[in-house]
N, C-alpha and C positions, 0 to 999 in steps of 0.2 A: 697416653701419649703415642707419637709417630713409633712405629717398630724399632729395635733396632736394628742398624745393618751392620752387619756380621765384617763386610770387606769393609777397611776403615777406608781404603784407598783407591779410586776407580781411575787406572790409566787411560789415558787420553789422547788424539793426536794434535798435538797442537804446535804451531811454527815456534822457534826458540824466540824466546823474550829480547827483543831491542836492549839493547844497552841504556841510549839514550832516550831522555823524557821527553816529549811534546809538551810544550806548554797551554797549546792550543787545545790540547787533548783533555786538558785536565779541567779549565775552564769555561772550553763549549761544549766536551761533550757529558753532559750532566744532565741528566730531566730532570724535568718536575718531580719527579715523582723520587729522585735521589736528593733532591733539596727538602723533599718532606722527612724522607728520613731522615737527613743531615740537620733537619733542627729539630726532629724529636729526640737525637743524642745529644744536640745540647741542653735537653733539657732534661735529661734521665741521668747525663753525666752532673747534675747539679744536687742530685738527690741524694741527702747525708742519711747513712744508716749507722746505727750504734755510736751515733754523737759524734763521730769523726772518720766514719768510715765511707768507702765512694766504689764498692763492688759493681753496681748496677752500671756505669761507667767502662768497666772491661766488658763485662758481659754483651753491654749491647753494641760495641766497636766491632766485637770478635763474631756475631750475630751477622753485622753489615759489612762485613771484608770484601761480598762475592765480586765486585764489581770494581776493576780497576782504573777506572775516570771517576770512579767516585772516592776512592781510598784519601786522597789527599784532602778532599771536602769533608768526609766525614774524621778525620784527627784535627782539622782545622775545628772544626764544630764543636767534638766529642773536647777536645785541648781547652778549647774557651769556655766551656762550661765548667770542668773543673775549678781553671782556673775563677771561675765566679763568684766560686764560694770558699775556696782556700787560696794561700800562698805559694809562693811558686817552688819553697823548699816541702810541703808538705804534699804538693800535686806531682811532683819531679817524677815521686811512685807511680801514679795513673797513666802521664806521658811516656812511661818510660814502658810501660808495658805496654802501650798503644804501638811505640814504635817496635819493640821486641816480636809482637804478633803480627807487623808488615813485614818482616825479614822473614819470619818463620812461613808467612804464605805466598811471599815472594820464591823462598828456596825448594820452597814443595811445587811450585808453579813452571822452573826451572829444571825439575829432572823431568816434567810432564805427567805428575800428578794432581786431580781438581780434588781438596778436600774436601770431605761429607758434613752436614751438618754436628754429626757426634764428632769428629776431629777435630772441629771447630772450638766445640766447647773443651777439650780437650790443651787445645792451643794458648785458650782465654784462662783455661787453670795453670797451666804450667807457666804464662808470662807471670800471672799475678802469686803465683807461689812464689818465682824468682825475682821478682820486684818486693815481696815479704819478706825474702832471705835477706837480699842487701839492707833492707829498710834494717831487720832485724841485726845483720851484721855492724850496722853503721853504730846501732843503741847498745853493745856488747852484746849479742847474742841472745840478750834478757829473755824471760822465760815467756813474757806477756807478749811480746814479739813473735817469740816462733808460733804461739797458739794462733795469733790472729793471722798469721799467714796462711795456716792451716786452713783454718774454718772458713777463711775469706775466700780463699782457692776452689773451697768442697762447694761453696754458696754462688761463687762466677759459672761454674762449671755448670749446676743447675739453671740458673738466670741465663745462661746464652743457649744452653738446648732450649728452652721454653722461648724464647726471643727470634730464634730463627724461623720459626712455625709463621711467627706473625710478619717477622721481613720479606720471607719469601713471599707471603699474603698480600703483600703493601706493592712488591715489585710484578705479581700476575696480571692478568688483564682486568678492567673493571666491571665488563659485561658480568662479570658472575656473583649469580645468586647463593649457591648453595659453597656450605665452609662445613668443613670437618669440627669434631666436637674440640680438638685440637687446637686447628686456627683460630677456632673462638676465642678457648680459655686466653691464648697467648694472645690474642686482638684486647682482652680485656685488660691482663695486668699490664702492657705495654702501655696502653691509654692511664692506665690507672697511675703506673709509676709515674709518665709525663706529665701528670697534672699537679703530682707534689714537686717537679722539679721547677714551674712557672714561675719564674719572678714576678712575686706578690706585688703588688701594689694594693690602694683602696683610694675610694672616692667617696667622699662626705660619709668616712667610717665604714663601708661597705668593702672588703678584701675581695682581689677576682679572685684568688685560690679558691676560696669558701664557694661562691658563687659557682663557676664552675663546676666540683664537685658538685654539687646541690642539682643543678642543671643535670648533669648525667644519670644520675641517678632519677631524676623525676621521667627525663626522654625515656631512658630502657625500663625504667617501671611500667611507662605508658603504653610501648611498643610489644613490651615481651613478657605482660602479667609480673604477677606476686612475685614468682619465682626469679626471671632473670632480675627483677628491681628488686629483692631482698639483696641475690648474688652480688648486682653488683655493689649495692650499699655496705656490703663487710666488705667490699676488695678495696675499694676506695678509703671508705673507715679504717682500716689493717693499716696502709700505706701511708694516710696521716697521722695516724699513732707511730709508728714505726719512728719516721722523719717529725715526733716531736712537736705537732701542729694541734692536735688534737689531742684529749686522754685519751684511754681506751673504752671510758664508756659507748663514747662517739663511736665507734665498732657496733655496737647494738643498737644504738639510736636512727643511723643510717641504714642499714638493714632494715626494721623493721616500719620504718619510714617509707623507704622505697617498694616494701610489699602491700604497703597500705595500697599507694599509690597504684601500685599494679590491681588491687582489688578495686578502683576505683576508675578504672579505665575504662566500664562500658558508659560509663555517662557523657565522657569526649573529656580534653585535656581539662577544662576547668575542675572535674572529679578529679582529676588523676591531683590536679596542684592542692584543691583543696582537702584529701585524701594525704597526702606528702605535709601539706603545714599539721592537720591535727594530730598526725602521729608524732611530729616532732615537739609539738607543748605538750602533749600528754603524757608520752614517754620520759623528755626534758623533765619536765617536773616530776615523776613521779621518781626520775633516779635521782638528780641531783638538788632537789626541791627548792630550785632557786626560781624567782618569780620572772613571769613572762614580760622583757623589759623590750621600747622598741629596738636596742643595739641589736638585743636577739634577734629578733623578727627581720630589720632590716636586708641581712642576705637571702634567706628564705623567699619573702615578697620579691627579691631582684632577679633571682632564680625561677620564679613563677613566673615574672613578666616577661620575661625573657622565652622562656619553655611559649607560651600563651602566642607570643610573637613570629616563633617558628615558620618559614614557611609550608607547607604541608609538602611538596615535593621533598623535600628532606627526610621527612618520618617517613615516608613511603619507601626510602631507597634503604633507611634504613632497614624498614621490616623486611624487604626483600632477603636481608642476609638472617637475623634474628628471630623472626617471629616464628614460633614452633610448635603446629598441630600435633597433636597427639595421634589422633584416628587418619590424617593423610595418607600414611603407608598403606592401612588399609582401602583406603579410600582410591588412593591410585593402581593399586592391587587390579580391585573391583575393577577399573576404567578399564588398566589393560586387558584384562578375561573378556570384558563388552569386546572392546574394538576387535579381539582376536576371531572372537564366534560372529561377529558382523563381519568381518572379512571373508571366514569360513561359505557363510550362507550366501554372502552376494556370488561368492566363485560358483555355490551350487548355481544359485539363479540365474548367473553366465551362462554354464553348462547346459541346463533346461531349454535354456532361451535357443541357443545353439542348435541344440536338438531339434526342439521345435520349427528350427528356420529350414535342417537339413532334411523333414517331412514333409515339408509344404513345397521345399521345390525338388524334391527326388523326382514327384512324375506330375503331368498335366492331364485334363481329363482331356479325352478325344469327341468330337460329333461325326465323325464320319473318318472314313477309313483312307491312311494315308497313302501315298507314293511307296513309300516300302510294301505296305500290307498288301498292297493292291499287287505287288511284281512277288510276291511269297503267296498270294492265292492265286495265282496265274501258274504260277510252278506247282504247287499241289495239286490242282486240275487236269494240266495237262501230263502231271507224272501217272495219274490214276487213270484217264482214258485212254490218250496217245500212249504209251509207252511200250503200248504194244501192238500197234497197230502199222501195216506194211507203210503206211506215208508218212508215220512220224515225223523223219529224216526230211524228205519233201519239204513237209506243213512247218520243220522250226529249225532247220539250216537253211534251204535253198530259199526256202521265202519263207522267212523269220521277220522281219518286220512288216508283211501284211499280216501274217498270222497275228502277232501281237498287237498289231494297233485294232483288227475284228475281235479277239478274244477282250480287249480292255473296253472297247466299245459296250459291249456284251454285256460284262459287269455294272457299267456307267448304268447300262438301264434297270439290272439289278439291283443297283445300291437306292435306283428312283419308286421300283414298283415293287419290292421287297422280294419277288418273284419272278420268272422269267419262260417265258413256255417259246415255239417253235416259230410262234411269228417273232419273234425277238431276234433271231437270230438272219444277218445278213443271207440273201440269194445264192450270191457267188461261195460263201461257206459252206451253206447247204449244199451243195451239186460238188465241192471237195472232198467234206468230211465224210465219212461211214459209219461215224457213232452219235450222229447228231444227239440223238434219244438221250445217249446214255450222259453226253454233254452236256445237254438241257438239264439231266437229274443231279450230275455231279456237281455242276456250279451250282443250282439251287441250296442241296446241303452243306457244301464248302460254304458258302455265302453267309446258309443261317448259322454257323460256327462259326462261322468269323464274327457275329452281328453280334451273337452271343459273348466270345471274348472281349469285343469292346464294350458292353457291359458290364461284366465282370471287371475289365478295367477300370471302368470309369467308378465302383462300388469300391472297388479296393484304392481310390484316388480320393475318395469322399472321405474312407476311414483314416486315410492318411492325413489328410485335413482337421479329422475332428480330432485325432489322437495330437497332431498339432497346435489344437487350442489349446486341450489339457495340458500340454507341457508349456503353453505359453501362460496357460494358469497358474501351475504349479510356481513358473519363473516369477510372474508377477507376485504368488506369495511371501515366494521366500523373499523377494527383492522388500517388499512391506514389511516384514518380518525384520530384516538387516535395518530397515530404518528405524524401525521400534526400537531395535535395542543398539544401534548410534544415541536416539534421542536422548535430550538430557532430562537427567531423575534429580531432583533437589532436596538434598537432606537436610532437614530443619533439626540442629543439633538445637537451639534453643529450646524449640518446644518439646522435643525428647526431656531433655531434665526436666522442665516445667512439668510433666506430664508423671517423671520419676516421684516429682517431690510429694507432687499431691494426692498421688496414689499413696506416698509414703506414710501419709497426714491420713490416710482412708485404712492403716496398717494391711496395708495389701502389699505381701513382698511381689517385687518385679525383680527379676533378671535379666531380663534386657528390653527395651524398647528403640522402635527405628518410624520416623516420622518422614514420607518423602511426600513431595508435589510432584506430579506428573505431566506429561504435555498438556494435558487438558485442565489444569490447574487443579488439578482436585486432589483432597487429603488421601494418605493409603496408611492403615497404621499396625502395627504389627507389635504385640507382646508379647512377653513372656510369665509366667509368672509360675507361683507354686501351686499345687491342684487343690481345689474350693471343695474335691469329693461332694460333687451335684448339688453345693449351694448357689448357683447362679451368680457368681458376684460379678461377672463377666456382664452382663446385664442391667443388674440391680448396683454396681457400682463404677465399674469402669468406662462402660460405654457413657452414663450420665459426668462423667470427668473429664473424660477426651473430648465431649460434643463442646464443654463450656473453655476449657483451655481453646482449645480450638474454633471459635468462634461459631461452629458449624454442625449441623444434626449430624451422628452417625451411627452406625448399623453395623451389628456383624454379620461379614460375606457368609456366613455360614451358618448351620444350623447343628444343634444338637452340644452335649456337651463332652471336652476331650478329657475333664478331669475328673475321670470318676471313680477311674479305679486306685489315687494317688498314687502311684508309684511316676506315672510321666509329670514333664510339666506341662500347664495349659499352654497352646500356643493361640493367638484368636488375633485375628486379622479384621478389620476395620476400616470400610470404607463411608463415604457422603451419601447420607440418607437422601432418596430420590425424592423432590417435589410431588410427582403425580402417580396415581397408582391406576392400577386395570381391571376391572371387574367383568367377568367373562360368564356367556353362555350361548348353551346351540340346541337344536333341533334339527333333528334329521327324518326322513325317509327316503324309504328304496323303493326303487320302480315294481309296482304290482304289488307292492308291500313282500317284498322278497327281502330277505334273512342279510343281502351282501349287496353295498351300496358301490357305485362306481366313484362316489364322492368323499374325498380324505381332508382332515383339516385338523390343526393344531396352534395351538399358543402355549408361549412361553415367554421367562426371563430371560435374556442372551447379555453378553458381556459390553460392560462400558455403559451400564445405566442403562439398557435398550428393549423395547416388549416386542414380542414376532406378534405378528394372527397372521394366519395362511388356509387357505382354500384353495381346494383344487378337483377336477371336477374331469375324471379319463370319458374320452371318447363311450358312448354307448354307456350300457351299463355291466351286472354283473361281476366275473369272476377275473376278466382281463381286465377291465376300465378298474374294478378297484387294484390292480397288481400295479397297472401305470399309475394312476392318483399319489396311493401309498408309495411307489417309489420316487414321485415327484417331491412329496413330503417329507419324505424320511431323509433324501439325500440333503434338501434345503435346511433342515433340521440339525443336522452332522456338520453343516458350510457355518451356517450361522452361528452355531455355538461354539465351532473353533475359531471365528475370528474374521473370516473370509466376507469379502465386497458382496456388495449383493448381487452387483453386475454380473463381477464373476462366476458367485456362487449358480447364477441361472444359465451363462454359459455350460459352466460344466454338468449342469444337472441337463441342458439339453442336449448335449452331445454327448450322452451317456444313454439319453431316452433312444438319440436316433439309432445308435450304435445297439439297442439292446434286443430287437428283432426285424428281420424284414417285411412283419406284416405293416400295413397302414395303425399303428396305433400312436395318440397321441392324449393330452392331457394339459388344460388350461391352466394356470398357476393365478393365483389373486392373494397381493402380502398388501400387509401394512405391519410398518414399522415405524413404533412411537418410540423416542428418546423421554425417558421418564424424568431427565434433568430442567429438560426446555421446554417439552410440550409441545414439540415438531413433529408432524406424524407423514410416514413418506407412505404413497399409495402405488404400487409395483404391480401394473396390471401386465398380463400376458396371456391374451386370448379370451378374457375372462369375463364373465356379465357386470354390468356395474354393481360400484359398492357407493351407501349411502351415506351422508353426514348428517346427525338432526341435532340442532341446536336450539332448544326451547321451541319455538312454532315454523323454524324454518328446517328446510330439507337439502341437503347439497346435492347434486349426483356427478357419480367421480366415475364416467366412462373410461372403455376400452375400444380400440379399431386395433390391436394387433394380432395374430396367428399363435396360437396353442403350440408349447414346446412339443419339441418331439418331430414336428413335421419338416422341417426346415433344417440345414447346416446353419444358418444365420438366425438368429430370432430378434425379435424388434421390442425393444422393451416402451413399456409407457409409465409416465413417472409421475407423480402429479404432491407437492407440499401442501402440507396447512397447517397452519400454526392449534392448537386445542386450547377450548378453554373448559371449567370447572364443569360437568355436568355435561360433556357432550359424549353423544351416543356413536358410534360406527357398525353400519351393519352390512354384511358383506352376505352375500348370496348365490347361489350357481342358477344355471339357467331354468333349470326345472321349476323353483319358485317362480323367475317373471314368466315363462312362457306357461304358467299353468290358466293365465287371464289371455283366451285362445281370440275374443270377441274384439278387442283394442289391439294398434298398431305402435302406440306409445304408450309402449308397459312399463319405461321407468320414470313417466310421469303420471299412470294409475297408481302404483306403487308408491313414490314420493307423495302421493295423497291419502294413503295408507299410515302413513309415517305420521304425519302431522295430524292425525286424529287419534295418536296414543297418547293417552293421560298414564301411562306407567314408565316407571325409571328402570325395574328389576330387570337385567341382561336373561335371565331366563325366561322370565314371563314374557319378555320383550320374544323371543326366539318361538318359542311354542306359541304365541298367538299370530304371529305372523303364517309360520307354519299350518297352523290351522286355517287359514284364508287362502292360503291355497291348495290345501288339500281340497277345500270346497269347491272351490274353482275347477278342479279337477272331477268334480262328482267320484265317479266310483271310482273311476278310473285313472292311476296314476300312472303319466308315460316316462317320466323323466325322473330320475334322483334328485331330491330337493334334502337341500342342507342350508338352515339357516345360521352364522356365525355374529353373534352382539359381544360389545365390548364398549362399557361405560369411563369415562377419563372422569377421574374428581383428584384435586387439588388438596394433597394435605395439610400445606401450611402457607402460607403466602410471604 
């Protein structure tokens, strides 16, 4: 329950109490919400305990004091319930301590004290102890007397601390979801005691009390499983025993009713009713073995049509407050650690982005030398000839602006002919100056310094640029990155148990299992279990269990086994078996038959269901053209398997090539990249010789017109889809192979006729005999590095 508080008394500042009443006050100013309470004390005040007793009546008056427009409504209310059910000499007790508890929170209201919910109950035991004394006084002090005042005081005192939880509950606002375990409990016996206080009636033999009851218990069975429908079926059952309505079999009968019921809630209300009638014949007869008549049946079936009738906005608002996950805490845990680290990463990705913006416009490139440069190489010139010469003074005070506009002249024709010799220079200058000569020499080398730092400028403008991409890369990861893990992950807590049980059935212990769907809607599955010591059962029994719960083939991400030396547990992760698979082979030579090819190429598996093939084919051949190739490959290879665009990935791989020397080298890129879920294959040319499709007698050819990474700041990519089907071939090639057929203009439609007169399927036989046509081609002589890459699509399952 609520803690308790230590200060019984919390002063206040509040204006002294009016003397006199408003009438107006008492009558309009009342909500709704004090008229509901005001008639669930008349009906809690009706409720007999121990045959003639009316405790529940102080307690819940003493409960609902807080509110002074509502004081006189609710002793009106709480007063006529009594009176409902007793006479007005045996309720005098009940009134009597209704009014004793307005005086007593009147006179504490008056020195500027608000009491606490514990004072409260507190108030409600001492009027009803002193309304026991008189009662007892009145009968001689009899012994039966003083005990019940006792016990009835110790049992108020408890009833208005639990009662308060729920008033204050009734009086907050109604947007709210979430209730303390507290405001529950007391939300439940409040409802529960009001429903034995209702003035019974029945209709053709049918009682609403019964009905009611039955109703409640079938809603929170439905709403809140086994568990809240057992709860509440004994609190209601208790309450009808108690007040005489019931035996106390009915205590077990209801419970166990109402858990049925809760067990019977995934099939929709019709389970939950018909789950709720068979535990009550079953259990009915089995304790009291009296036979199943309609009278019985009759509130039951009125109670289900009823429950059945509901409208569903109801159950809804309900479960808002009741319904209770288990794994939520966890589960919103998880949420906020996401949103925290996506917040984290978009600030990097800011940051980056930021950076990046502040590289690209720190400086501009220059093509010619400006207005500043031009009045800084004017002063360098004339500090190094003039500065020592008897007319300095003359040539750049006394005529300083002929001087200057013949020396900027001068340059103007330097900056046109790279050079400038002694016809260049004005008449009237010449018949001035006395160092022409040395004039002529000084600007020339000033000149090429300066031509020289604007290229140097303009190289350190370019790395600023590419270093700019990169951080614009890096920002755009992490920004994909922060969306990944925003996106939403769906945990299939069904198919987790489904998956528990039946492994259970396979006597395979599990410890934990976690089943989610991902944006891409595909299964990920992850167990636990105890180590198999290199029996494969991970294989040979698990994965054949998850494919079939699951409607879907799957695979483990991984290879080899974790449980072998039993001391760990296995962990094995399980993703959706890919439809299409890749069967891969190559043939190579190097130029002159030399040991080191200028041509690098690789395939792999990459994440998300996805297969590389990449070729790549550096400039020349040898020791630098294989250094660019391999690094064009190796870096694609590092982009692609951690996750990264492929756009991207060829940005940064080319502003990594450009930046990686000053000589002219550069290096063709040729991907394809097939989705092994769809059978989408994307063709990523970049400089690169065509690559072929052959599909039984037909040949595709999948050209390029773009520029080789490495040469360029900018690179132009060419992109081209195709969907695969069962048995199609892809062969990708560097230039060496088509230019080795020296005789034809249109080598990748001699080639394409090559294609379509092979009767073999094998990816390597396919590679070496292609290769071998044109080594012929070449007779002895090979000038170019030839690398043939094949790669056959077949369909595992349809």
């Amino acid at each position: 329950m609520e803690r308790v508080e230590y200060r019984t008394f919390k002063k206040t500042d509040i204006p002294k109490v009016k003397k006199t009443i408003h009438w107006k006050e008492i009558f309009l100013g009342t909500t709704y919400k004090d008229l509901f309470i005001d008639l669930l004390g008349f009906m809690i005040s009706r409720v007999i305990l121990f045959t003639n007793l009316l405790p529940l009546s102080i307690a819940y008056f003493a409960a609902g004091l807080h509110t002074k427009a509502n004081r006189m409504w609710l002793l009106l209310f709480s007063a006529a319930g009594v009176l409902s059910v007793r006479d007005s000499t045996l309720s005098s007790k009940y009134i009597g301590a209704f009014i004793l508890m307005i005086m007593l929170q009147h006179f504490m209201e008056t020195k500027g004290y608000t009491p606490t919910k514990i004072v409260q109950a507190v108030m409600a035991m001492i009027a009803c102890f002193v309304m026991g004394m008189v009662t007892a006084g009145i009968h001689g002090f009899a012994g039966y007397y003083l005990i019940v005042a006792i016990l009835e005081s110790i049992f108020v005192f408890t009833a208005a601390y639990i009662y308060g939880s729920a008033i204050s509950c009734m009086r907050g606002p109604l947007k709210r979801t979430i209730l303390s375990n507290e405001e529950i409990i007391s939300l439940i016996l409040i409802f529960g005691t009001a429903i034995a206080g209702i003035i019974d009636f029945s209709i053709s033999g049918i009682y609403f009390r019964e009905v009611v009851s039955i109703l409640l218990v079938l809603l929170f069975g439905f709403i809140g499983g086994p568990s809240i429908g057992g709860t509440i079926g004994i609190v209601i059952g208790t309450i009808l025993t108690l007040i005489g309505v019931m035996p106390a079999v009915s205590i077990g009968i209801l419970g166990i009713s109402g858990m049925i019921a809760g067990l019977f809630k995934e099939i929709g209300r019709v389970g939950s009713g018909i789950g709720f009638l068979l535990g009550q014949v079953i259990i009915s007869f089995y304790f009291e073995g009296t036979a199943i008549t309609y009278d019985f049946l009759k509130p039951i079936l009125a109670a289900i049509i009823l429950f059945l009738s509901l409208p569903a906005g109801i159950i809804t608002l309900i479960k808002q407050f009741i319904n209770y996950e288990p794994n939520l805490g966890q589960e919103v845990y998880y949420k906020r650690i996401r949103d925290i680290t996506a917040q984290q990463l978009e600030a990097f990705s800011n940051a980056f982005l930021k950076l990046s913006k502040t590289f690209s416009n720190i400086s501009k490139k220059k093509t010619s030398l400006n207005q500043r440069d031009v009045s800084m190489l004017i002063e360098d010139v004339a500090s190094r000839v003039c500065q020592d010469c008897g007319l300095c003074s003359h040539c750049w005070e006394s005529d300083f602006y002929n001087t200057y506009q013949t020396v900027f002249s001068i340059l103007s024709a330097a900056e046109r002919k790279s050079r400038i010799d002694v016809n260049d220079i004005p008449q009237d200058f010449i018949e001035k100056c006395l160092k022409v000569d040395v004039f002529v020499d000084t600007t020339n080398r000033m000149f090429e310094l300066y031509k020289l730092n604007l290229l140097w400028h303009n190289r350190i403008v370019e790395s600023r640029e590419l270093v700019s991409e990169q951080l614009r890369g890096v920002s755009s990861i992490i920004g994909n990155l922060a969306v990944e893990v925003y996106g939403q992950v769906y945990f299939k807590e069904e198919l987790e148990q489904a998956i528990k049980v039946e492994l259970d059935r396979e006597n395979i212990v599990v410890s934990d299992v976690m089943v989610v769907s991902n944006r891409q809607n595909k299964y990920e599955v992850v167990i636990e279990h105890s180590p198999c010591r290199g029996k494969r059962i991970c294989t040979k029994n698990i994965v054949p269990v998850v494919s079939q719960i699951l409607g879907r083939k799957m695979k483990l991400a991984g290879s080899g086994c974790a449980g072998l030396n039993g001391k760990e547990n296995c962990k094995l992760k399980l993703i959706e078996e890919e439809k299409y698979r890749i069967m891969t082979g190559v043939a190579k030579e190097s130029k002159d038959s030399s040991s080191i090819s200028g041509d690098t190429y690789s395939f792999m598996e990459i994440k998300n269901g996805q297969y590389l093939l990449a070729l790549s084919d550096g400039m020349g051949s040898g020791n630098k053209a294989s250094e660019e190739s391999g690094a064009a490959i190796e870096l694609l290879e590092e982009f692609m398997e951690s996750g990264f665009d492929k756009d991207l990935a060829i940005k940064m791989i080319n502003s990594v090539l450009v930046l990686k020397s000053n000589e002219e080298f550069f290096s063709t890129l040729d991907m394809t990249i097939i989705d092994l879920y769809t059978g989408v294959a994307e063709f990523v040319k970049i400089g690169a010789a065509s690559a072929f499709l052959k599909r039984g007698d037909t040949v595709e050819i999948i050209g390029s017109s773009s520029l080789p990474v490495g040469m360029l700041n900018n690179v132009d990519i060419d992109m081209t889809k195709k969907k695969l089907k069962d048995g199609d071939i892809i062969i990708m090639v560097t230039d060496g192979v088509l230019d080795s057929k020296k005789d034809i203009i249109e080598k990748e439609k001699w080639f394409s006729e090559v294609l379509k007169g092979l009767d073999i399927t094998q990816p390597e036989y396919i590679a070496e005999y292609l290769l071998n046509i044109a080594k012929e081609n070449s007779e002895k002589e090979i000038e170019d590095d030839m690398t043939v890459l094949v790669a056959k699509v077949w369909e595992k399952y349809s």
